[in-house]
DRENDO-1510 file (C-alpha; in Angstrom, 1 decimal, always signed):
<recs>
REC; n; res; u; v; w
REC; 1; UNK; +174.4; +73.4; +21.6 .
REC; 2; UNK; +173.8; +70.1; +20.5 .
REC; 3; UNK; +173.1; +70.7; +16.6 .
REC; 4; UNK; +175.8; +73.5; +16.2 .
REC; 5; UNK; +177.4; +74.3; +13.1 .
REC; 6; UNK; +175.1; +72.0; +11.6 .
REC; 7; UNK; +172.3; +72.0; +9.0 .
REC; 8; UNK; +169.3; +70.6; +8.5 .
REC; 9; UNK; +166.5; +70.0; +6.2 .
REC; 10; UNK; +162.8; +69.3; +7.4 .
REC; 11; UNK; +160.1; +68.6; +5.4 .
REC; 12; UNK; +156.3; +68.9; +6.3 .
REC; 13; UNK; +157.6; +71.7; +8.8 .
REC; 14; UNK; +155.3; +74.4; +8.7 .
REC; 15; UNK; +153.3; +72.7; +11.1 .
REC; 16; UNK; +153.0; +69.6; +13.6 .
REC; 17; UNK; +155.9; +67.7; +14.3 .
REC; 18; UNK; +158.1; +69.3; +11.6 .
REC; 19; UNK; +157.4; +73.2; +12.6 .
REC; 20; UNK; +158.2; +71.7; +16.8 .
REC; 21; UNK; +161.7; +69.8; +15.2 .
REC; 22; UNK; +162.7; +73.2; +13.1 .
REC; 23; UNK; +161.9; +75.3; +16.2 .
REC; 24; UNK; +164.2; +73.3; +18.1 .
REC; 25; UNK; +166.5; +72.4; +15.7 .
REC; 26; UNK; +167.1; +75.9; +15.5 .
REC; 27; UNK; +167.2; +77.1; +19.0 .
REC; 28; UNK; +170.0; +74.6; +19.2 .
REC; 29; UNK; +172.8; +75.7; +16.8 .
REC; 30; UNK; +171.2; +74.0; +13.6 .
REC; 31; UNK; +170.6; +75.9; +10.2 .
REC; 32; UNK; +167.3; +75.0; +9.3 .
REC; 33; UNK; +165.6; +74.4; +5.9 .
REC; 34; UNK; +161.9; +74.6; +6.1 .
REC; 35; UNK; +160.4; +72.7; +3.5 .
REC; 36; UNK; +156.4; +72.7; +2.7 .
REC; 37; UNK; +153.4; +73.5; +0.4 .
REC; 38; UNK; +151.7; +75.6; +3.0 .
REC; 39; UNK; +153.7; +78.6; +1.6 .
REC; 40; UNK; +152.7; +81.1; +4.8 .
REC; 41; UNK; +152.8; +78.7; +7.7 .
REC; 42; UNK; +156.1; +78.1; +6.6 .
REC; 43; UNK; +157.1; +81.5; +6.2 .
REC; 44; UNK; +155.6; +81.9; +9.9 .
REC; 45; UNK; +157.6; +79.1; +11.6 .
REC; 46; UNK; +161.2; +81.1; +9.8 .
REC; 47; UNK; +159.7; +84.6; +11.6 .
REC; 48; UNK; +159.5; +82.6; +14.6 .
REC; 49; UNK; +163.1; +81.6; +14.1 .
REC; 50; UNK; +164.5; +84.2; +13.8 .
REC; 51; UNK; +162.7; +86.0; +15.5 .
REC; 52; UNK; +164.7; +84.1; +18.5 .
REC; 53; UNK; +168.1; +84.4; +16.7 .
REC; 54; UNK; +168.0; +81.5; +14.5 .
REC; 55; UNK; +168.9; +80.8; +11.1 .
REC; 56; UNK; +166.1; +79.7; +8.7 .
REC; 57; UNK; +164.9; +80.2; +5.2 .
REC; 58; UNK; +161.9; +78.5; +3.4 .
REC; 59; UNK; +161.5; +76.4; +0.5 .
REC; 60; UNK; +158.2; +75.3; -1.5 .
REC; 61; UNK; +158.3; +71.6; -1.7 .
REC; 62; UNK; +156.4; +68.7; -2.6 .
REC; 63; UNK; +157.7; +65.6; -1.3 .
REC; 64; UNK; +156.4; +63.4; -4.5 .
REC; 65; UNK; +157.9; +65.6; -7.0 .
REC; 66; UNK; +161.7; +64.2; -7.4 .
REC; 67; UNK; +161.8; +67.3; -9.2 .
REC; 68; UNK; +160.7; +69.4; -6.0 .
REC; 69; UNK; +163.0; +67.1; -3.5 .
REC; 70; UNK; +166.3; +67.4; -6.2 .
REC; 71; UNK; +165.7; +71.2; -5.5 .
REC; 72; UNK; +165.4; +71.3; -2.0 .
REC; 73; UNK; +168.5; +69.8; -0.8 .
REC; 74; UNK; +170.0; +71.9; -3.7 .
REC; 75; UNK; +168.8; +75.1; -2.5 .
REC; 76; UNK; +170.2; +73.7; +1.5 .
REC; 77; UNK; +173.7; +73.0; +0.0 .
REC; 78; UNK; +173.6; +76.7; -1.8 .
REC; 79; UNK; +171.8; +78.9; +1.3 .
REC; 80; UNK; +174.2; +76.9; +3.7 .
REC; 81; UNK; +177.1; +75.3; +1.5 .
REC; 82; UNK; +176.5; +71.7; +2.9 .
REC; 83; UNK; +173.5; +69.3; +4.4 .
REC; 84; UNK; +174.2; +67.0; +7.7 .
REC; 85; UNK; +170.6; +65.9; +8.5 .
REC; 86; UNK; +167.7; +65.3; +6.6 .
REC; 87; UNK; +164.5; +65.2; +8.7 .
REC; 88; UNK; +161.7; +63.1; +6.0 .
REC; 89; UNK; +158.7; +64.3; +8.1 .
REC; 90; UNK; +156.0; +64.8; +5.6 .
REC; 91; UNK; +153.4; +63.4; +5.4 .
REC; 92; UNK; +149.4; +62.7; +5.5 .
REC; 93; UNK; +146.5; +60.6; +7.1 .
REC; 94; UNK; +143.7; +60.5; +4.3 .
REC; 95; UNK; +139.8; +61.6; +6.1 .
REC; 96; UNK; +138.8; +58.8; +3.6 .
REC; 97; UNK; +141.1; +56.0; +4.6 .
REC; 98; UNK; +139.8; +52.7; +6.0 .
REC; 99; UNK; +140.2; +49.1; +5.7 .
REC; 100; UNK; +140.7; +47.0; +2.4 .
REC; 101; UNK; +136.8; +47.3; +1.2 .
REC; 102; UNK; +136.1; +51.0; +1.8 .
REC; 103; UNK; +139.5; +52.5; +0.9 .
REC; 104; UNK; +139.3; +54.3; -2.7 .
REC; 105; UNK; +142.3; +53.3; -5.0 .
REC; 106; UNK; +143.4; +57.2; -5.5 .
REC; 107; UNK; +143.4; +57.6; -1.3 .
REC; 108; UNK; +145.8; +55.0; -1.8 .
REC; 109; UNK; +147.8; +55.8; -4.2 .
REC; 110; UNK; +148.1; +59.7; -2.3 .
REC; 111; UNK; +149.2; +58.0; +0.7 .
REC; 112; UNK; +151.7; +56.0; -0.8 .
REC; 113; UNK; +153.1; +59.1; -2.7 .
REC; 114; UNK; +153.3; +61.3; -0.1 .
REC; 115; UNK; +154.0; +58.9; +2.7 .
REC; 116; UNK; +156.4; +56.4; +1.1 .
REC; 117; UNK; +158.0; +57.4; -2.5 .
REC; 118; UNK; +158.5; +61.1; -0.6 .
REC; 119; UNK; +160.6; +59.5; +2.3 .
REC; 120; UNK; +161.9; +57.3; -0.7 .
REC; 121; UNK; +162.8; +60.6; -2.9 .
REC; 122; UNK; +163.9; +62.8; +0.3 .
REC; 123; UNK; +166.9; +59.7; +1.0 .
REC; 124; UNK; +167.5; +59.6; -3.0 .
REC; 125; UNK; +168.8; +63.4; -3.4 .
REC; 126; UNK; +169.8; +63.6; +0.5 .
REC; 127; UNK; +172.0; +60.8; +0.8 .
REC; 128; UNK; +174.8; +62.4; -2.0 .
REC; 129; UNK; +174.8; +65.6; -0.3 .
REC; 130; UNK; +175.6; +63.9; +3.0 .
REC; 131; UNK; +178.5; +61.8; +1.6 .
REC; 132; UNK; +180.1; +65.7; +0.5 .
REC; 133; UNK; +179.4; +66.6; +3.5 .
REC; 134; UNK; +181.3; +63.6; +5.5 .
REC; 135; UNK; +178.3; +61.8; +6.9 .
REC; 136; UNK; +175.2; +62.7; +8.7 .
REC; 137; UNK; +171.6; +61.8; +9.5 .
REC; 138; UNK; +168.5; +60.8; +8.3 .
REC; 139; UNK; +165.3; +60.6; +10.1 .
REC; 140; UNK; +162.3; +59.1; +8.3 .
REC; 141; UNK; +159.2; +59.5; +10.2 .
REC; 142; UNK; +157.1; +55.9; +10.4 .
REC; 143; UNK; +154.9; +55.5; +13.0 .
REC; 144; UNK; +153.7; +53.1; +15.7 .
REC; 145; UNK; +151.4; +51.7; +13.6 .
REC; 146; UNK; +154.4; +50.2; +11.2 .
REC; 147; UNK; +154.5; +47.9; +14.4 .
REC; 148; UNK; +151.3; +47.4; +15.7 .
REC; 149; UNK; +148.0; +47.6; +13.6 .
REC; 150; UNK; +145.7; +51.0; +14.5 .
REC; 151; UNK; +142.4; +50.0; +16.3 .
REC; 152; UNK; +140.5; +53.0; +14.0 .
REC; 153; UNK; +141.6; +51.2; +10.4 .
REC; 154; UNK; +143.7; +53.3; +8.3 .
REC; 155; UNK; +145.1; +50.6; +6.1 .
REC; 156; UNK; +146.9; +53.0; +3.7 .
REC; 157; UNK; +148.7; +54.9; +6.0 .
REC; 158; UNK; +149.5; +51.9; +8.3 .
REC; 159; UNK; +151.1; +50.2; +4.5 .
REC; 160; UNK; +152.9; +53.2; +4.3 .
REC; 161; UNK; +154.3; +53.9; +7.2 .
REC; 162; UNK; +155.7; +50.2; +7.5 .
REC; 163; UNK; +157.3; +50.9; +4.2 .
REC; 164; UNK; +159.3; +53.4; +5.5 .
REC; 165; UNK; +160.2; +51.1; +8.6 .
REC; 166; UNK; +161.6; +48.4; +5.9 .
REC; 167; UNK; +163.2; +50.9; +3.5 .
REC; 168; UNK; +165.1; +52.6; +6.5 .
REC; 169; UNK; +166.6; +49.2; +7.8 .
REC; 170; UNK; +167.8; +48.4; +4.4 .
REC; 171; UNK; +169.5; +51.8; +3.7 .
REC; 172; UNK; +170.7; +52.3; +7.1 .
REC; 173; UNK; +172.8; +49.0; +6.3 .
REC; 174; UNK; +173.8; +50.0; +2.7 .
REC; 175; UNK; +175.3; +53.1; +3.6 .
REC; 176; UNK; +176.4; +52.8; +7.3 .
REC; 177; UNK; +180.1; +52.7; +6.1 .
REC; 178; UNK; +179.9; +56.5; +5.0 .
REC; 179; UNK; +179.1; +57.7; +8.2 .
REC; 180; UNK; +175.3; +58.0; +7.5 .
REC; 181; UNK; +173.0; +57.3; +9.7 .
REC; 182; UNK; +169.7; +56.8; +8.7 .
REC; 183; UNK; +166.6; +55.8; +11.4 .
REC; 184; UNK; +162.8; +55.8; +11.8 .
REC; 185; UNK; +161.3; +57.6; +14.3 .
REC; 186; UNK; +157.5; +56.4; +15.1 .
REC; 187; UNK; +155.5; +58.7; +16.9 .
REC; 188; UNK; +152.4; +56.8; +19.1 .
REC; 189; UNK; +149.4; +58.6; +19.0 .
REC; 190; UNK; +150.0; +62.8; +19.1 .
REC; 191; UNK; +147.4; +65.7; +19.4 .
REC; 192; UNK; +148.3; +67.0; +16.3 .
REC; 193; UNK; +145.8; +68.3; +13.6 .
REC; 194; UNK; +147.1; +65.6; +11.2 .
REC; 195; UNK; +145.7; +63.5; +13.5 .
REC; 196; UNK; +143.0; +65.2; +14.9 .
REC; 197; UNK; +141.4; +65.3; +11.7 .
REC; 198; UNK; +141.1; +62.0; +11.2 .
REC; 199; UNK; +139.9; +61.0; +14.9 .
REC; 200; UNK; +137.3; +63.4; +14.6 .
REC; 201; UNK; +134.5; +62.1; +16.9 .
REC; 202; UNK; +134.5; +61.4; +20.8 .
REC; 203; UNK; +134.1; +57.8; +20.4 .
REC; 204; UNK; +137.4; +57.7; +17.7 .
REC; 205; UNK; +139.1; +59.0; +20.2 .
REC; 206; UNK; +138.4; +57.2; +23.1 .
REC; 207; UNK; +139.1; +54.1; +21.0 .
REC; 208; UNK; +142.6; +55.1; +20.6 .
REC; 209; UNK; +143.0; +56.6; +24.5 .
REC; 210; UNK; +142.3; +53.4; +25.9 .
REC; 211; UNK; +145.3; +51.5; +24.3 .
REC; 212; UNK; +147.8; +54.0; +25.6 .
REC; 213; UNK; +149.5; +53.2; +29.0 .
REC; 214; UNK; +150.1; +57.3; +29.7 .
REC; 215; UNK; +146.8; +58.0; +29.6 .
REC; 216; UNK; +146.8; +60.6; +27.2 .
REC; 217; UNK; +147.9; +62.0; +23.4 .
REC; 218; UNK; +151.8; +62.7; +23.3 .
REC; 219; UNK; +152.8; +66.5; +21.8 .
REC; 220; UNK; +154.5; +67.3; +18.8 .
REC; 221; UNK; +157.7; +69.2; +21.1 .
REC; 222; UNK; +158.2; +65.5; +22.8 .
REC; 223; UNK; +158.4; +63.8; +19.3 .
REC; 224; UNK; +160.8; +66.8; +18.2 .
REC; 225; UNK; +163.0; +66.2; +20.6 .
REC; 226; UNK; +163.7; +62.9; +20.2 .
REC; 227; UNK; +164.2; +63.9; +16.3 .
REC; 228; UNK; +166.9; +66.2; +18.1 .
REC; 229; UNK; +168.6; +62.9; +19.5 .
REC; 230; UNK; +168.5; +60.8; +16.4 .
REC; 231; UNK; +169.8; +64.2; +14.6 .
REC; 232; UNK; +173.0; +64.7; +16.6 .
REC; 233; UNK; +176.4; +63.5; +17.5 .
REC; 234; UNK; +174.5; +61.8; +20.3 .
REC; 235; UNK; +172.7; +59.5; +18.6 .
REC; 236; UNK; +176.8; +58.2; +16.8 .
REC; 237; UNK; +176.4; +54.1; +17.3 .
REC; 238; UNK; +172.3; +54.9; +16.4 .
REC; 239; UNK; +171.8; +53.8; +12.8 .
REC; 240; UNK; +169.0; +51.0; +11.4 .
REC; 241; UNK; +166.5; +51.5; +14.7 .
REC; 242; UNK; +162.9; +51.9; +14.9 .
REC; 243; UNK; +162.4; +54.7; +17.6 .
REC; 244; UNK; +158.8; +54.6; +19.0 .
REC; 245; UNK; +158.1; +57.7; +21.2 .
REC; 246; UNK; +154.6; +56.3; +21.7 .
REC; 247; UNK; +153.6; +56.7; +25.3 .
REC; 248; UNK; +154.1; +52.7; +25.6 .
REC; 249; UNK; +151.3; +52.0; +23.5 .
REC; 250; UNK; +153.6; +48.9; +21.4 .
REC; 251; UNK; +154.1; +47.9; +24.7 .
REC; 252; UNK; +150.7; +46.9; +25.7 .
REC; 253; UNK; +148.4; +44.0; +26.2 .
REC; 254; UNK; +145.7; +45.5; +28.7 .
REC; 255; UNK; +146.2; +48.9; +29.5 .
REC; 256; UNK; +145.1; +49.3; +33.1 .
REC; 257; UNK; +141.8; +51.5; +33.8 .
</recs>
């Protein structure tokens, strides 16, 4: 099993693309730390868990408390004595959020706490707990929008996102000589509710359809296991990159009819 003996932390993974990763995570060797504010959807995704034979447990989190995200990688290191990868999934895509006239200063100012200073505080506490554990990984979700700008505005979330994308090169460079690896994986377009929420008319959607070469939304389990990759022994001479699972969207000019 590719994540054996292991352990990992996941945030934002009582749904989406974090509940997919810990499901898989799981299933291949990993100890897995669910960490969330939806208190029973995160309880759910450890029944699931171990309802296979895996080893979870649950821990209320929120990302933007540095008080929350100390205690969290605390509580891995005590339920599982060390922490080899920390997955910085959480976050949100404000209903409200829109270009630089309509966007509300406090839809900002969530985004960028959630979004950015929780990827920011998730590498502050995780990084010492992967140094006593002899290296490891960390996987800060971005998003394709860090590289190209989203055709529905959503200026908040695309500033966040390309936040992450700068802070991971710069830490992936500081601490590359302690064996941690530290990447962004962006995620093009997925039919997840995060996302679904905010494309929530026919014509919102279509918009976004049109600029993706496959034709189609990509699914949570295809983003989680490419988290799986940058997560394990695999992934060794992977540290600094941008990952885009996006269905080739970067990629395009014209996407054919």
């Amino acid at each position: 099993m590719r994540l054996q003996d292991k352990v990992a932390l996941i945030t934002g993974a009582a749904s989406g693309i974090g509940r997919e990763s810990a499901l898989l995570f799981a299933a291949e060797g990993a100890g897995v730390v669910v960490a969330d504010l939806q208190d029973d959807a995160g309880q759910a995704t450890i029944k699931e868990i171990e309802g296979k034979g895996g080893r979870a447990c649950y821990v209320h989190a929120d990302v933007s408390s540095a008080v929350d995200c100390e205690a969290m990688v605390a509580f891995a290191e005590k339920r599982f004595g060390k922490l080899d990868v920390m997955f910085n999934n959480a976050g949100i895509s404000h209903a409200r959020d829109d270009d630089a006239v309509v966007t509300e200063e406090e839809v900002w100012d969530l985004t960028m706490r959630i979004n950015l200073k929780g990827v920011f505080l998730g590498c502050k506490f995780a990084i010492p707990a992967l140094r006593r554990a002899g290296g490891g990984s960390i996987i800060n979700t971005a998003s394709f929008v860090a590289t190209l700008g989203a055709a529905t505005p959503q200026l908040a979330y695309t500033a966040s996102k390309g936040g992450v994308l700068a802070m991971t090169r710069e830490l992936a460079v500081i601490h590359a000589r302690e064996n941690i690896r530290i990447n962004a994986l962006s995620p093009g377009p997925l039919r997840t509710e995060l996302l679904m929420k905010y494309l929530d008319t026919e014509e919102k959607r279509r918009r976004r359809l049109v600029h993706i070469p496959l034709g189609r939304f990509g699914e949570a389990k295809e983003i989680a296991r490419a988290a799986l990759y940058l997560a394990s022994d695999e992934a060794s001479f992977t540290t600094g990159t941008n990952f885009l699972v996006d269905g080739g969207i970067t990629a395009a000019y014209v996407t054919p009819e």
